[in-house]
C-alpha positions in Angstrom: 3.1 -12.8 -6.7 4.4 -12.0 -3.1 5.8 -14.5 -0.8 6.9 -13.4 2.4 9.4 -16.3 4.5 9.9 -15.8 8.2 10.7 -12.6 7.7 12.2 -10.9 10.6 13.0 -7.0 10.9 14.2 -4.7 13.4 14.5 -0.8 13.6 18.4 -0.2 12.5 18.8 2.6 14.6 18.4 0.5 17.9 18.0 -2.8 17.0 14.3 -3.0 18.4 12.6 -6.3 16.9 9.2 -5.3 15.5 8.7 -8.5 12.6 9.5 -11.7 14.5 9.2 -14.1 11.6 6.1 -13.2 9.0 5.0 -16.0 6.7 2.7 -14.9 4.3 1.8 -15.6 0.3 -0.6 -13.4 -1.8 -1.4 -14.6 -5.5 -2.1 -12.6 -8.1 -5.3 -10.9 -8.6 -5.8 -11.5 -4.8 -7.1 -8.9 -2.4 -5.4 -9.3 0.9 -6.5 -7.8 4.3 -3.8 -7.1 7.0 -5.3 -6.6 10.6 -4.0 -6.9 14.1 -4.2 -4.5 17.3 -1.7 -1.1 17.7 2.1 -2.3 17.8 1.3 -5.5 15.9 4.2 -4.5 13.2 1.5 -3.6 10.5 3.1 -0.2 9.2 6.3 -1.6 9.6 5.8 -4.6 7.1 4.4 -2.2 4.6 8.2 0.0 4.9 10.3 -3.2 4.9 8.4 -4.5 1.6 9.1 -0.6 0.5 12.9 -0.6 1.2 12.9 1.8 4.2 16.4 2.4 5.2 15.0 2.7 8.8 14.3 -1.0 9.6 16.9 -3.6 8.6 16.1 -7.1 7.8 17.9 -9.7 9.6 15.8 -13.6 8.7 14.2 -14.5 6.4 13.1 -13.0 2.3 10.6 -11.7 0.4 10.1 -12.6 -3.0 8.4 -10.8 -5.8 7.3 -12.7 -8.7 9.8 -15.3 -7.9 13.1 -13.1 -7.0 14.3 -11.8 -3.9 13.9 -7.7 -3.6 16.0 -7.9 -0.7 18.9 -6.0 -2.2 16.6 -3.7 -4.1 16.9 0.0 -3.1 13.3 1.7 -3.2 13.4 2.9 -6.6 14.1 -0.3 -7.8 11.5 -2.1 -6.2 9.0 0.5 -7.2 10.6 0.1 -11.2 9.9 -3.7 -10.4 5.9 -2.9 -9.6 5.4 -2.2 -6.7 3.9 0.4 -5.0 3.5 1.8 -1.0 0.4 4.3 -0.5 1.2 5.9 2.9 -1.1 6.3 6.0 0.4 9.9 6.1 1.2 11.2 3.1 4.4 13.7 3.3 3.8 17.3 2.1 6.1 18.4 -0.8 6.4 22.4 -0.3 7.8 23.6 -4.2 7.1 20.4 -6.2 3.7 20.8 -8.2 1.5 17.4 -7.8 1.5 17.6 -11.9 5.2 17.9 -12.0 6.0 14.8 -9.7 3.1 12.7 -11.1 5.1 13.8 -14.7 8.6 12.8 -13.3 7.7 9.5 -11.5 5.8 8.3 -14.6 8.9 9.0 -16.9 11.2 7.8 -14.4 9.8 4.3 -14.0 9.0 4.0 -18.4 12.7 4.8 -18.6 13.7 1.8 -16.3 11.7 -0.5 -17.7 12.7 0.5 -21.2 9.7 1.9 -22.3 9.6 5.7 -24.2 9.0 8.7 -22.1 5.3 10.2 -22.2 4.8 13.0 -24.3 2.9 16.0 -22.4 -0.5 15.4 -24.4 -0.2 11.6 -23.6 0.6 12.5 -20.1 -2.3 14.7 -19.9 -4.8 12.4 -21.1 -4.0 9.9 -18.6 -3.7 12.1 -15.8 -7.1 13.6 -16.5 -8.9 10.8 -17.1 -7.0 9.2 -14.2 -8.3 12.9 -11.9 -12.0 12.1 -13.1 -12.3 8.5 -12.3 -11.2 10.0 -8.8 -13.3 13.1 -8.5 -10.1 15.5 -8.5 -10.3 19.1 -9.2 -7.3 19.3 -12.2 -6.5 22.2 -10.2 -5.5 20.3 -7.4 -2.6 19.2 -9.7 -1.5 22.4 -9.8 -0.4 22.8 -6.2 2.3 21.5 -4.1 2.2 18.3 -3.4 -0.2 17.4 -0.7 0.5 21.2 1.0 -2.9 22.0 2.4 -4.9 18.9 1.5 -7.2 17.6 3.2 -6.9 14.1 4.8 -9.5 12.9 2.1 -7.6 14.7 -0.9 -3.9 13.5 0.0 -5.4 10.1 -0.3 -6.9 10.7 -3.3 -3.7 12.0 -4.6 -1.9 8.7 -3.4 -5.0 6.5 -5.6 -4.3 8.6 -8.2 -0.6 8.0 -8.2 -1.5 3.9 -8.0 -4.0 4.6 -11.1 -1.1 6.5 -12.9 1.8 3.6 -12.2 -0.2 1.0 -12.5 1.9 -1.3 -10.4 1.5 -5.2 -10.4 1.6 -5.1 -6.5 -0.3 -2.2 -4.3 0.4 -2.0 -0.9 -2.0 0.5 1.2 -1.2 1.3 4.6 -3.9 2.2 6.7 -5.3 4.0 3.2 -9.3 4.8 5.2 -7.3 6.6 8.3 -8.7 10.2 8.5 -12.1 9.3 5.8 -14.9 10.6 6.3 -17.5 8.4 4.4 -17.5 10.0 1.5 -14.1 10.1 0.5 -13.9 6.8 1.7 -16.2 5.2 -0.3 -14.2 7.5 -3.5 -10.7 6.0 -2.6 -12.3 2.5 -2.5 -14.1 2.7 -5.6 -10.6 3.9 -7.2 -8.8 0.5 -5.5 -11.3 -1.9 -6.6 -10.9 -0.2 -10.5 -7.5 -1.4 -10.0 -8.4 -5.4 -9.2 -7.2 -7.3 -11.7 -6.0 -11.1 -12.7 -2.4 -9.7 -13.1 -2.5 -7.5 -9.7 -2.2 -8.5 -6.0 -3.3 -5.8 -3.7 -2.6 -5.8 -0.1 -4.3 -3.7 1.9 -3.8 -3.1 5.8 -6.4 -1.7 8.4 -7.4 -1.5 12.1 -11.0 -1.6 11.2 -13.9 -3.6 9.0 -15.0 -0.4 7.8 -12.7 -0.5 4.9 -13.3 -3.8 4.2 -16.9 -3.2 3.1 -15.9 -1.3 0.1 -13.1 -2.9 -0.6 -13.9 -6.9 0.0 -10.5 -9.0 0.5 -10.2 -13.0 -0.8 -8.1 -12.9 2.3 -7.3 -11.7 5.5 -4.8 -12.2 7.9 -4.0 -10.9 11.5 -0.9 -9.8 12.5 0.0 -9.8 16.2 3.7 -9.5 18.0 5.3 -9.3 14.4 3.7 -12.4 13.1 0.5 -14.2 11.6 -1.4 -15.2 14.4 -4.3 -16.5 11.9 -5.7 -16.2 8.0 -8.9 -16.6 6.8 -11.6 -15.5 4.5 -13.6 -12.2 4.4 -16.0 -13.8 7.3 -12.6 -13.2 9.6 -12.7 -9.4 9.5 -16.3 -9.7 10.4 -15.8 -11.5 13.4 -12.7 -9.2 14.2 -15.3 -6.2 14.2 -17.7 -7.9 16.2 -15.2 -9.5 18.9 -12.2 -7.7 19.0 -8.4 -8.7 19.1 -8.8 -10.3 22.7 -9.7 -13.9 22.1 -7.6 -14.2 19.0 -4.6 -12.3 21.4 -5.0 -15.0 23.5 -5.1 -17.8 21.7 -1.7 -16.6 20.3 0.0 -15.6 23.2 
C-alpha cells in the first residue's frame, strides 16, 4: 500500500537535509512502528507523506497504492486515503469540532464522487463514532481542540480517523502527553481501525505505545534513514537497551 524509495527531503526554507534517503514498504492490513532517537527525521517523514509545503522533496518517491503522490497537494492526498494524526494538534478558535468533522466528511465524499451526508446520517456516525471513543457529544460542540486536554485533542484526532476512514493512517507520536488512561482509549480506537484493506503506520519514541497497539513491524529511523527493521521483539529490545548500540552500528 505504501512504498517509500530513497526518499530524500530537506526543509525548503533553508535547504537543511533532514530524510537522507528512506526506503521503506508497508502492506496492507500491516501495522508499522517507526522509532529512532530525537532528530532522527521521524515527524518530518509523517509531513512529507502529508504534503507539508515546509519541506521539499528532492530524491527519490513515494507511492500509494501504486502511484506517485508526489505532485498531490494535501487535500488530494487526504481525498486519495490517507490520513496524518498530529503529535500537537492545532487549536481552531471559531470552527465547532461538529462543524469541521461535518465539512471534511462532505469534502472528501464529494471528491471521490460519492453523495454528501445528510445531517441524521452524519449524526449517527458521529455519535456512534464519539461512543466507541468515550467523547462527551458536547465536546463536539466547542471549538476545535480550544481548551482540550492533551488526552481529549487526541481523541478528537481518533475520532476524525474513525470518521474518514482512510486506507492509510499515519500517527505521529499519537501517546505524547497520555496519561494511561487515555492512552489505553486512543489505542483501543486505532486497533478498531486494523483492517485487511488498511496499513497503519504509527511512529513513537517509546515501547509504551506499542503494548496496546502491537505492530507486524518495526523500523528505526536514525540520521534520516532506516538504520534496521524487524518484528515486534525489536521495540522490546529498543526499550530495554536504548538507541546506543543500534546508533553505532549505523554510524
Amino acid at each position: 500500500m505504501l512504498e517509500i524509495k530513497n526518499l530524500h527531503a530537506r526543509i525548503a526554507e533553508d535547504g537543511t537535509e533532514i530524510l537522507r534517503g528512506v526506503d521503506l514498504t508497508v502492506k496492507a492490513g500491516e501495522v508499522a512502528a517507526i522509532m529512532g532517537p530525537n532528530g532522527s527525521g521521524k515527524s518530518t517523514l509523517s509531513y512529507v507523506l502529508a504534503g507539508r509545503e515546509d519541506y521539499e522533496v528532492t530524491e527519490g518517491d513515494i507511492l500509494f497504492n501504486g502511484e506517485s503522490i508526489l505532485e498531490m497537494d494535501p487535500a488530494e492526498r487526504a481525498a486519495a486515503g490517507l490520513f496524518l494524526a498530529f503529535q500537537y494538534p492545532m487549536e481552531i478558535p471559531g470552527v465547532a469540532t461538529m462543524e469541521f468533522l461535518k465539512v471534511a466528511m462532505n469534502a472528501q465524499r464529494k471528491a471521490r464522487g460519492q453523495e454528501e451526508l445528510k445531517i441524521p446520517e452524519l449524526m449517527k456516525r458521529v455519535r456512534g463514532a464519539a461512543e466507541a471513543l468515550d467523547m462527551d457529544m458536547g465536546m463536539l460542540k466547542r471549538p476545535l481542540n480550544v481548551g482540550f486536554s492533551g488526552g481529549e485533542k487526541k481523541r478528537a484526532e481518533i475520532l476524525q480517523m474513525k470518521l474518514l476512514e482512510p486506507a492509510l493512517c499515519v500517527l505521529d507520536e499519537t501517546d505524547s502527553g497520555l496519561d494511561i488512561d487515555a492512552l489505553k482509549i486512543v489505542a483501543d480506537g486505532v486497533n478498531a481501525l486494523r483492517s485487511p484493506d488498511r496499513a497503519i503506520v504509527v511512529i513513537t519514541h517509546y515501547q509504551r505505545l506499542l503494548d496496546y497497539i502491537v505492530p507486524d513491524s518495526v523500523h528505526v529511523l536514525y540520521k534520516g534513514r532506516v538504520v534496521r527493521s524487524g518484528e515486534k521483539e525489536l521495540a522490546q529490545e529498543l526499550e530495554k537497551n536504548g538507541y546506543a548500540g543500534l546508533v553505532g552500528e549505523a554510524a
